[in-house]
C-alpha positions in Angstrom: 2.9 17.1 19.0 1.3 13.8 18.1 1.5 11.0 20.3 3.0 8.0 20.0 1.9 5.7 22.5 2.9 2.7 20.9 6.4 3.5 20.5 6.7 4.8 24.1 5.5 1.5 25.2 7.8 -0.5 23.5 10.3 1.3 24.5 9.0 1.2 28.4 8.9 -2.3 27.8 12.1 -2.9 26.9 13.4 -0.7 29.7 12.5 -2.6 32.3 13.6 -6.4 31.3 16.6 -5.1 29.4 19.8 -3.3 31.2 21.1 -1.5 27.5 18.0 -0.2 25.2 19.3 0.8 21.9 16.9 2.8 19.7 17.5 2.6 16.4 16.3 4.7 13.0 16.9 7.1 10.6 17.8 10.9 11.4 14.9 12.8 11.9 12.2 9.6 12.6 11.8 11.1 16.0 14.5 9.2 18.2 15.6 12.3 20.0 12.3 13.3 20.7 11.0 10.1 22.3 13.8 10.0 24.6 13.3 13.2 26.1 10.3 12.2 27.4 11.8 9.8 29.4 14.9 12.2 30.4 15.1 15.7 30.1 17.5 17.2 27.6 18.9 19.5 30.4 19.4 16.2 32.8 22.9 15.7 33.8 21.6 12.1 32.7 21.1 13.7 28.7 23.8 13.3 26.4 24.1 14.4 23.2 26.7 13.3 21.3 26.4 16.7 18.4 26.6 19.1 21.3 29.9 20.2 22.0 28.8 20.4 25.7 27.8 16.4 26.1 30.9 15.8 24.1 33.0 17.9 26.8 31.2 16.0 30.1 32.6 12.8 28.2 36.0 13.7 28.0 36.0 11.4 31.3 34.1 8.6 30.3 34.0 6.5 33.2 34.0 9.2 35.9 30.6 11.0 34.0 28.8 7.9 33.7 30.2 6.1 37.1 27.7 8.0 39.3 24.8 8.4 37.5 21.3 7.1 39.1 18.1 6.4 36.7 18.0 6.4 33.0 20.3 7.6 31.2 20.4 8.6 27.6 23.2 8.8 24.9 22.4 9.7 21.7 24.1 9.5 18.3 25.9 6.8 20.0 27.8 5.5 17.2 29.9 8.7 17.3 31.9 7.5 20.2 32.2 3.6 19.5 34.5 3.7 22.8 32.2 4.1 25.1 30.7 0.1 24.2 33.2 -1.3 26.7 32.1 1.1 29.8 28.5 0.6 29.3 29.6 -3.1 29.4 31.1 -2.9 32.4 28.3 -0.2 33.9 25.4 -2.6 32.9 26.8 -5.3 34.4 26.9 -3.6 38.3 25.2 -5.4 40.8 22.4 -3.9 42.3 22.2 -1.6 39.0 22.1 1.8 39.3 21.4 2.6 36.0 20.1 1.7 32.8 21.3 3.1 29.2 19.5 4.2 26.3 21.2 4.4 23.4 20.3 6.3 20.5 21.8 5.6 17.0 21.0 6.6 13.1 21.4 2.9 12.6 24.8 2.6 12.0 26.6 -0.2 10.6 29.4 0.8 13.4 26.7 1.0 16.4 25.7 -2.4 15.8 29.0 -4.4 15.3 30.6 -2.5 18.6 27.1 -3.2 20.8 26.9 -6.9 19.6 30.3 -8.1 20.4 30.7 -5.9 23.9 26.8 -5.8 24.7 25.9 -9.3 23.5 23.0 -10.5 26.0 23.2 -6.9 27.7 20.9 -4.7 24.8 17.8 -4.9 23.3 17.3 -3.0 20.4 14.3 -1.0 19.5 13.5 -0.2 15.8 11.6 3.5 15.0 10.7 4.0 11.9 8.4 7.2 12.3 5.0 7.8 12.7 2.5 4.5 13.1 -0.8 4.5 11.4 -2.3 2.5 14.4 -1.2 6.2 16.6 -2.7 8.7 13.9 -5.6 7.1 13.4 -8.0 5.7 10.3 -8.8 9.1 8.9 -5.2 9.9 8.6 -4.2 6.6 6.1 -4.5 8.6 2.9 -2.1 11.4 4.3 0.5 8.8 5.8 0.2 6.7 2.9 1.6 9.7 0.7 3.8 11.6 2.7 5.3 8.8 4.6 5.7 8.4 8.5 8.7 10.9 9.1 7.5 13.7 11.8 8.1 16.7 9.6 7.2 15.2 6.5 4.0 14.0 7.8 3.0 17.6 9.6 4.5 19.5 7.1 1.9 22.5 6.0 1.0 20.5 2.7 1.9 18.3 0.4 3.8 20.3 -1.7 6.0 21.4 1.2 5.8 17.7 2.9 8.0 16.7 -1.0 10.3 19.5 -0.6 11.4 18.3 3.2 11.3 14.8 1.4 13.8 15.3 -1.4 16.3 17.4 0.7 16.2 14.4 3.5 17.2 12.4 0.3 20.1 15.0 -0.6 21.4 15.6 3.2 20.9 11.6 3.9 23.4 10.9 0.8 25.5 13.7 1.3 26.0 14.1 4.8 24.3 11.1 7.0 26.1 8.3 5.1 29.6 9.6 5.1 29.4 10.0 8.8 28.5 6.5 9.3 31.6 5.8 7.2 30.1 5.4 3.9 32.4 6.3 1.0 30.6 5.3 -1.9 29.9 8.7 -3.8 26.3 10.0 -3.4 25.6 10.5 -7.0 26.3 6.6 -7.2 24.1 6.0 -4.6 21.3 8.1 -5.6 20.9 6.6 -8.7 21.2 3.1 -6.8 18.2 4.8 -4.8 16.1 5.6 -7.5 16.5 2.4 -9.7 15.0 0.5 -6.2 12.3 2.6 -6.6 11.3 1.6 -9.6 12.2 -2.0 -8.5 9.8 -1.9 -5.4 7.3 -4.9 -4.6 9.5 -7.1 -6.8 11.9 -9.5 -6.5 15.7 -9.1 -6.5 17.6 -9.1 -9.4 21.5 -8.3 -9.1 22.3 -8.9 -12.6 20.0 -6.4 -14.1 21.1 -3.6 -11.7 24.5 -4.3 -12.3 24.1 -4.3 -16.0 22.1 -0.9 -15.7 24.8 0.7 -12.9 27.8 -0.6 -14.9 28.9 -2.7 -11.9 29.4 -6.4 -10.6 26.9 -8.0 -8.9 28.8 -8.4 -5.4 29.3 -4.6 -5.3 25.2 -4.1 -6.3 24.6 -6.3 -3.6 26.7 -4.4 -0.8 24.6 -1.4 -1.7 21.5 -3.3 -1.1 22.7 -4.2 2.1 23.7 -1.3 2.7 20.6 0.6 2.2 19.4 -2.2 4.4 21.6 -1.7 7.5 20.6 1.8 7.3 16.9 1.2 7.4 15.8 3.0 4.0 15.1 -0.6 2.2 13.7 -3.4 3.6 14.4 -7.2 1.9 11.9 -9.8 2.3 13.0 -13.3 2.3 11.4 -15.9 0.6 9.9 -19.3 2.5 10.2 -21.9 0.8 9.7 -25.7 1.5 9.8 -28.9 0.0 6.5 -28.8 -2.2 7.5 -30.4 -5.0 7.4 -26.8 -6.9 9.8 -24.2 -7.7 9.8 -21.7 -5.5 11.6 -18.5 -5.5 14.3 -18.2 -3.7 15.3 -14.3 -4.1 14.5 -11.3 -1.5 11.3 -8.9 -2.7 12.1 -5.4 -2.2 10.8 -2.6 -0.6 11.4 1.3 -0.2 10.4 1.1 3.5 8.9 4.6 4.1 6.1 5.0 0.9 7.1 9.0 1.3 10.5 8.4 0.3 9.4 6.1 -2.2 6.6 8.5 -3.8 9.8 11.4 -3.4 11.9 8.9 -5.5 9.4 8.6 -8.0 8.7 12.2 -8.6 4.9 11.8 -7.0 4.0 14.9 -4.6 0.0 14.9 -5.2 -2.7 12.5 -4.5 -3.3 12.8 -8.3 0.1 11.6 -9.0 0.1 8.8 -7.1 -3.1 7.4 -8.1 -2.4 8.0 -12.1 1.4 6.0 -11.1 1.9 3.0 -12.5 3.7 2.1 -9.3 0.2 3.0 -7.7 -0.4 -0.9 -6.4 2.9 -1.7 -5.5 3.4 1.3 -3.7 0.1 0.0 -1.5 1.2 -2.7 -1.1 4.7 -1.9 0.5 2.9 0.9 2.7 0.5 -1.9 4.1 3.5 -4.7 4.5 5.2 -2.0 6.7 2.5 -1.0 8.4 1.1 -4.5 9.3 5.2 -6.0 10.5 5.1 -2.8 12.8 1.6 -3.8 14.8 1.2 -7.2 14.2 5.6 -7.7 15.7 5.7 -11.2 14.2 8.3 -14.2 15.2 9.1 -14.5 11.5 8.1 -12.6 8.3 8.7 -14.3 4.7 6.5 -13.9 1.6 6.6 -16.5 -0.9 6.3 -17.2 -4.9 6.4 -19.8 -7.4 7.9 -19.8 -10.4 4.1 -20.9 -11.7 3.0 -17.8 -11.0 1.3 -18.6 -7.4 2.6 -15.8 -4.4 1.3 -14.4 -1.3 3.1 -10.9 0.1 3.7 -12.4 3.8 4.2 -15.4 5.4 4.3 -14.2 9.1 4.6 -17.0 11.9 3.5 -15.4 15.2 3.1 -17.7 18.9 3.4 -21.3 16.9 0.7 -19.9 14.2 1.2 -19.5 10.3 -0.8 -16.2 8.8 -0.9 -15.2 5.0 -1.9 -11.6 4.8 -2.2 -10.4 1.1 -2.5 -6.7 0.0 -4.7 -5.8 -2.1 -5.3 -2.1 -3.5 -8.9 -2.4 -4.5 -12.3 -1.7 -3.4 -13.4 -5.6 -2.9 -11.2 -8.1 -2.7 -12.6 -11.2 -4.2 -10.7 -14.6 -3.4 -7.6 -16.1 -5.9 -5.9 -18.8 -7.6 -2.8 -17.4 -5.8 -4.5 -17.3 -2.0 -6.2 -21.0 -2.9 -2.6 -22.4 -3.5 -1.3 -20.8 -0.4 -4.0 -21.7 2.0 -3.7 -25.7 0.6 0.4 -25.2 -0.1 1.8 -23.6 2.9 -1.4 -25.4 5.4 -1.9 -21.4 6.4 -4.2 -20.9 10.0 -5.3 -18.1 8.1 -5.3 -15.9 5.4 -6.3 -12.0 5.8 -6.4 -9.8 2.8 -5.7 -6.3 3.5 -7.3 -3.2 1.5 -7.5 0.3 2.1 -11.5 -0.1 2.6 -13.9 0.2 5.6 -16.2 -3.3 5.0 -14.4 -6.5 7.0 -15.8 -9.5 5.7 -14.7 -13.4 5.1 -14.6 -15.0 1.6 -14.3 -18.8 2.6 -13.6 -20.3 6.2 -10.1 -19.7 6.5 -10.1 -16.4 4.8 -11.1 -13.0 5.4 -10.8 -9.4 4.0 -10.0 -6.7 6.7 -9.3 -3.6 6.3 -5.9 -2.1 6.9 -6.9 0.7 9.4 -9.2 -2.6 11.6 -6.7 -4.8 11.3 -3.5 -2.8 13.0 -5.7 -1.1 15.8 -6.3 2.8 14.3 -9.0 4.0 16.0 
């Protein structure tokens, strides 16, 4: 089993500052397996909310929970949305004898119940599988096609790593999202799904989705959040400011796991992906995820002009404002683009990521690093 230090961590962290930890993902990211190494499945203090068993130990909610000491884990949460006022009320013991962690398929309904009975109780904890920064440099190639999902990552090869890809897609639409409540048909939704994979790395545009899915643009745009709530697309706003240009002012979008995407787009080999016309953008949403997982900035924003002038992130970290471009291309030379943006935006710095090995600075403010250096993988 590979380890994932960084995620363990972060959820240690949170642990001890927070009385409610909420760990949050996708089925099959790894949720369940994390939290049993902080509590053993066969703990009285393990509940699983699929297992008939757990399910029957909660039939008395407040006399299971009551005397528990430690940690204690729930997970797939959001199937009993009545337990949010208990673990209210538990949490808010004094001395405490007993801290939750939640784990949820990030669910719309897991969210809305723990922020208006939990609010300034839980700390949530995103997972979105595998790190690069835990697999290490050597492995970037691999992750970058297969995606960070456990068993699409490990899987035997790459042909079986697509299989386990495009029947997460099938099960995720068919099952998975009518669970959460979800009734928009699944053959709706994969089409949705595929047309934002041939929209990824670019900006938003409801009309010309809505045109192409025969829909209004309110409805095109619930799916998008939709998609979003659930962790399987990420939007990145735009930062704008008065500059006395026009800016854009729509969300860029992203596939948020590139195995997904390349599973969207039909791409199972190495060879297909580099011979892809999405090739670059696909890069460029791998590295954007990758760096918002290790660098954890305050903010993140990219930014465009309607000139023609853009810069993939716009990440303000500790009072500091970085511009990280990403670049899919052996040597990274400096732009108009990053020129504008360093003199525009009054950047600290500017890093362009590539998938190389060379780190080295173009002008004072600016320097090429590679993806692998600059998020830690050893």
């Amino acid at each position: 089993m590979l380890d994932r230090a960084t995620d363990r961590s972060l959820i240690r962290t949170a642990l001890r500052r927070s009385r409610v930890v909420a760990l949050l993902g996708p089925r099959q990211c790894g949720k369940t397996t994390l939290a049993r190494e902080f509590v053993a499945p066969d703990s009285l203090n393990y509940f699983d909310l699929e297992d008939p068993a757990s399910l029957s130990r909660l039939a008395e909610p407040d006399t299971a929970l009551r005397p528990l000491k430690g940690l204690v884990v729930i997970d797939e949460v959001q199937r009993r949305p009545e337990l949010f006022p208990l673990l209210r009320v538990l949490a808010d013991r004094r001395p405490l004898p007993a801290r939750f962690l939640l784990l949820g398929s990030a669910a719309p309904d897991l969210i809305r119940h723990s922020s208006e009975t939990l609010a300034g109780r839980l700390e949530t904890v995103p997972l979105e599988g595998f790190r690069l920064a835990d697999l290490g440099a050597a492995a970037q190639s691999r992750h970058w096609l297969r995606g960070g999902f456990p068993l699409a990552f490990t899987a035997h090869n790459d042909a079986d790593s697509l299989v386990w890809r495009r029947h997460f897609l099938q099960t995720f639409l068919e099952r998975d999202l009518p669970q959460l409540g979800v009734t928009i048909p699944a053959v709706t939704m994969r089409r949705f799904w595929n047309m934002l994979a041939h929209y990824h790395g670019q900006i938003w545009n409801a009309a010309e989705l809505a045109r192409a899915l025969a829909i209004n643009e309110s409805t095109v745009r619930r799916y998008l959040d939709l998609m979003t709530g659930v962790f399987m697309v990420r939007q990145l706003p735009p930062w704008f400011e008065n500059l006395g240009k026009r800016q854009v002012k729509a969300p860029k979008i992203y596939v948020r796991d590139s195995g997904l995407l390349h599973a969207l787009l039909g791409l199972g080999t190495p060879r297909d992906l580099e011979h892809h016309p999405k090739v670059g953008a696909s890069w460029e949403g791998y590295a954007v995820e990758e760096v918002l997982k290790a660098l954890r900035p305050d903010d993140a924003y990219y930014w465009a002009t309607h000139n023609g002038a853009e810069i993939d992130l716009v990440l303000f970290k500790k009072g500091r404002r970085i511009g990280v471009e990403c670049k899919r291309t052996d040597a990274p030379t400096l732009t108009p683009s990053m020129r504008t943006a360093l003199v525009d935006l009054k950047l600290d710095e500017l890093l362009v990521v590539y998938p190389g090995t060379r780190r080295y600075r173009l002008e004072k403010r600016v320097e090429v690093v590679p993806l692998a250096e600059l998020i830690g993988a050893k």
